[in-house]
N, C-alpha and C positions, 0 to 999 in steps of 0.2 A: 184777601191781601193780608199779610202778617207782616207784623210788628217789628224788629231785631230789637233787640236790646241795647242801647248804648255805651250799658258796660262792659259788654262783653267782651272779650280779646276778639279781633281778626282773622283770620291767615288769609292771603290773597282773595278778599271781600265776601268773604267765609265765617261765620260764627267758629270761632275755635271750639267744640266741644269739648263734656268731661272725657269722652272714651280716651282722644287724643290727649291729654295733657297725663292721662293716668299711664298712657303706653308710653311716652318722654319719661315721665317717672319711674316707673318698671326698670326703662332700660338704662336711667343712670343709678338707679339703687344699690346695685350690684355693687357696680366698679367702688363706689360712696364710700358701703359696708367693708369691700375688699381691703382699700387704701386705711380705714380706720383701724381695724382689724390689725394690721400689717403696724401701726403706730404703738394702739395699745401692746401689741407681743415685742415688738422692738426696746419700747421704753425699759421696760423692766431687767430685759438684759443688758443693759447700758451698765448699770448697778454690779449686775453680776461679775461682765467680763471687760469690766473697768483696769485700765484705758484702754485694752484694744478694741474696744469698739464703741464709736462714739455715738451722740444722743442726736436724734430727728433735727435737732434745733442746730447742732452745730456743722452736721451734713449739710443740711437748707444752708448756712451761712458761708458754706464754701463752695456748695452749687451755688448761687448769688455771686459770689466772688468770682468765679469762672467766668461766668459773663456779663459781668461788666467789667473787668480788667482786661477782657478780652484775649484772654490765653486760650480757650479755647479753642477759637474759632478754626485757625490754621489746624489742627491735629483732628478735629472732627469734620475737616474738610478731605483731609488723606485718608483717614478711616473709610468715611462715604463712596469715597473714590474706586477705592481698592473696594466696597463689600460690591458696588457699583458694576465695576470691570468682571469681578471672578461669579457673579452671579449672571451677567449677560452669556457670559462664555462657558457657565455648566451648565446654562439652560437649553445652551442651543445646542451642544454638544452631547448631554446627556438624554436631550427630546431625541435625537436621530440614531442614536447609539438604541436606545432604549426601543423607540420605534422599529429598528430592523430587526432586531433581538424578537421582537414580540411577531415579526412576520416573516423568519425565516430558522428555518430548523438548524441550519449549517450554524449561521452566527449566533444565533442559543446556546450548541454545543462548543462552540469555539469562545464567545465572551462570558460565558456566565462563572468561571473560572476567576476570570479579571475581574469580575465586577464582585465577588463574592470576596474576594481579595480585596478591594478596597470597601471594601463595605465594612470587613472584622478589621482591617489598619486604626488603630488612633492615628488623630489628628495632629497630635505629637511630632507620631513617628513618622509621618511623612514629609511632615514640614523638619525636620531633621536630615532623611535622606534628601530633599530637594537641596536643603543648607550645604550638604555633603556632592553634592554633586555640580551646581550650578555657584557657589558661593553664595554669601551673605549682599543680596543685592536684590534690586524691586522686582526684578523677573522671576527669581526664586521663591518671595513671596506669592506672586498671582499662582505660578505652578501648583507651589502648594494649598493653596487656595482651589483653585480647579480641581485637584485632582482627590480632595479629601473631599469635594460636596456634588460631584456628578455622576459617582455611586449611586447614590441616593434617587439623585433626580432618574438615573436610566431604572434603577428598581421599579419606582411608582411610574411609570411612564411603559416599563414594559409591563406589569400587572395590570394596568388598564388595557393594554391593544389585546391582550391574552384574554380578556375577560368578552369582549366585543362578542356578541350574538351569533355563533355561525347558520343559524337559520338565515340571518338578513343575508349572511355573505353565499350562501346559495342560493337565493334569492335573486340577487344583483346577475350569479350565473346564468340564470333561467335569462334573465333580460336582457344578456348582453351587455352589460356595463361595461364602458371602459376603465381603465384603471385610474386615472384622474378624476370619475367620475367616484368612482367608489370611494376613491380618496376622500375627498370635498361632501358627497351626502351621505356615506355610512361612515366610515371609520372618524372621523373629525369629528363629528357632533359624539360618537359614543363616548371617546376619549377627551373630552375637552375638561372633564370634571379631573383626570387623572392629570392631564399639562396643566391646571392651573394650580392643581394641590404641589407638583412637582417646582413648579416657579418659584413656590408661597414656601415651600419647605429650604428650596435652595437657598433666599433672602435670609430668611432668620436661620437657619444653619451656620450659612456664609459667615454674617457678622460675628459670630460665637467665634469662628475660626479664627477670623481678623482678628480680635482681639490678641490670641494666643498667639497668632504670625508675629503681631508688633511688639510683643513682653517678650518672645526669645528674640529676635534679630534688629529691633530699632530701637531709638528712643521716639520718631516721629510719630504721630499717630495717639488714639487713645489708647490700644494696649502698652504701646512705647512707656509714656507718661503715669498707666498703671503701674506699672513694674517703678519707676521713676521712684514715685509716692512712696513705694512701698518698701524701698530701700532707705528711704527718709522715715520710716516709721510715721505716715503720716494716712490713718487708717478714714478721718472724715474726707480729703482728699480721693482717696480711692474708692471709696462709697461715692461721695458727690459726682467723680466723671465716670462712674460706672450707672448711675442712674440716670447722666442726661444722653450718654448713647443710646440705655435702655429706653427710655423713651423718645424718644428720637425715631430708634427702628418701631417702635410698639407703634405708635404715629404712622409713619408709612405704609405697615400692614394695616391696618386700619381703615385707612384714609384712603389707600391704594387698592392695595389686591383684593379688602373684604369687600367695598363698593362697589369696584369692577363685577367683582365675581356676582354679587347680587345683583348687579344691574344686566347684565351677561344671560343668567340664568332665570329671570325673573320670569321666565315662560313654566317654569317648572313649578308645579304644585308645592307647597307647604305640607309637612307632615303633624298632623295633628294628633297631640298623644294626651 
């Protein structure tokens, strides 16, 4: 019979060990190191390129001021919205795009033209031709929103169906597979790592975009209110709500896509180097 210790920490009627408190440690060191890092190199040019760019302490005091005076809420609630909408809609549009592209020779030759094309566009210039064509109004923004980040998503989405084993899919021939089936136990599990990296790129893409959608065409929104700031010559402002979007989205992939995808994939071995 053994003894536990009384002082020891817990976890669900578990002695907490060293190994575990050392791996919590490990994994917030970084981030710790990163953010201090990021302080110390800030500070100093505060000094330099005095006053356009302001000091940690007075960004902190205007991200503070955002929320709780509660200006921000409404325009990080339209930001969300919109990265929300145009990242459902490149996901599912650029998975199927990308997927037929990757299994059939005809639409290869015929989209990869398009897709190559919106691939070399800045994101500028699209959200300008959409401006131009549909006017300055919320459908022109989702457009150009879609249509600047499902490049992308169809790119990585057909380099994985491309990549898929064609031994398995000879394979599948030998047996008879139906095509539903081969769907569901070969091709799906090959590609799963390329539709989730596709999802994960389209989210923070997307928001990058948003931004720039709402500083040319609204004042609503965080880029709106960037731009806002910035004609105010008000640079702790523009730093403060450009860092609570940033983390906000940093937050979500995080929270969201990294734990799914871990918890998704947790069949798959670890590489040990």
């Amino acid at each position: 019979m053994s003894v536990e210790d009384p002082a020891s920490p817990v976890v669900d009627g578990a002695p907490l060990d060293s190994s575990h408190r050392e791996g919590l440690a490990r994994r917030a060191l970084p981030p710790v190191l990163a953010i201090v890092a990021a302080i110390l190199i800030w500070w100093p040019m505060t000094v330099v390129f005095h006053p356009f760019l302001p000091t940690p302490w007075r960004v902190l005091t205007s991200f503070i001021d955002a929320f709780v005076s509660g200006d921000i809420y409404p325009h990080l609630a339209i930001s969300l919205r919109r990265v929300a909408i145009a990242w459902i809609l490149s996901t599912i549009l650029g998975t199927v795009i990308g997927f037929w592209m990757g299994r059939s020779r005809f639409m290869e030759a015929f989209l990869s033209p398009w897709v190559m094309t919106g691939l070399a566009l800045p994101g500028p210039v699209i959200i300008l031709f959409s401006i131009l064509l549909l006017g300055v109004q919320e459908t022109s923004r989702l457009v150009a929103l879609v249509v600047a980040v499902t490049p992308f998503v169809v790119n990585i989405v057909y380099e994985g169906v491309r990549a898929v084993d064609p031994g398995l899919e000879d394979m599948t021939k030998v047996y008879r597979w139906e095509r539903p089936q081969q769907v569901r136990d070969l091709l799906l599990p090959q590609i799963s790592g390329s539709l989730f990296a596709a999802a994960a790129f389209a989210f923070a893409f997307g928001w990058k975009i948003v931004l720039i959608v709402e500083a040319l065409t609204t004042s609503e929104g965080i880029g709106g209110q960037l731009s806002f700031f910035f004609r105010l010559l008000r640079p702790d402002k523009v730093v403060a709500w450009t860092l609570t979007f940033t983390v906000i989205m940093v937050l979500v992939d995080q929270l969201v896509f990294k734990r799914s995808t871990k918890r998704i994939f947790a069949w798959r071995p670890e590489a040990q180097i």
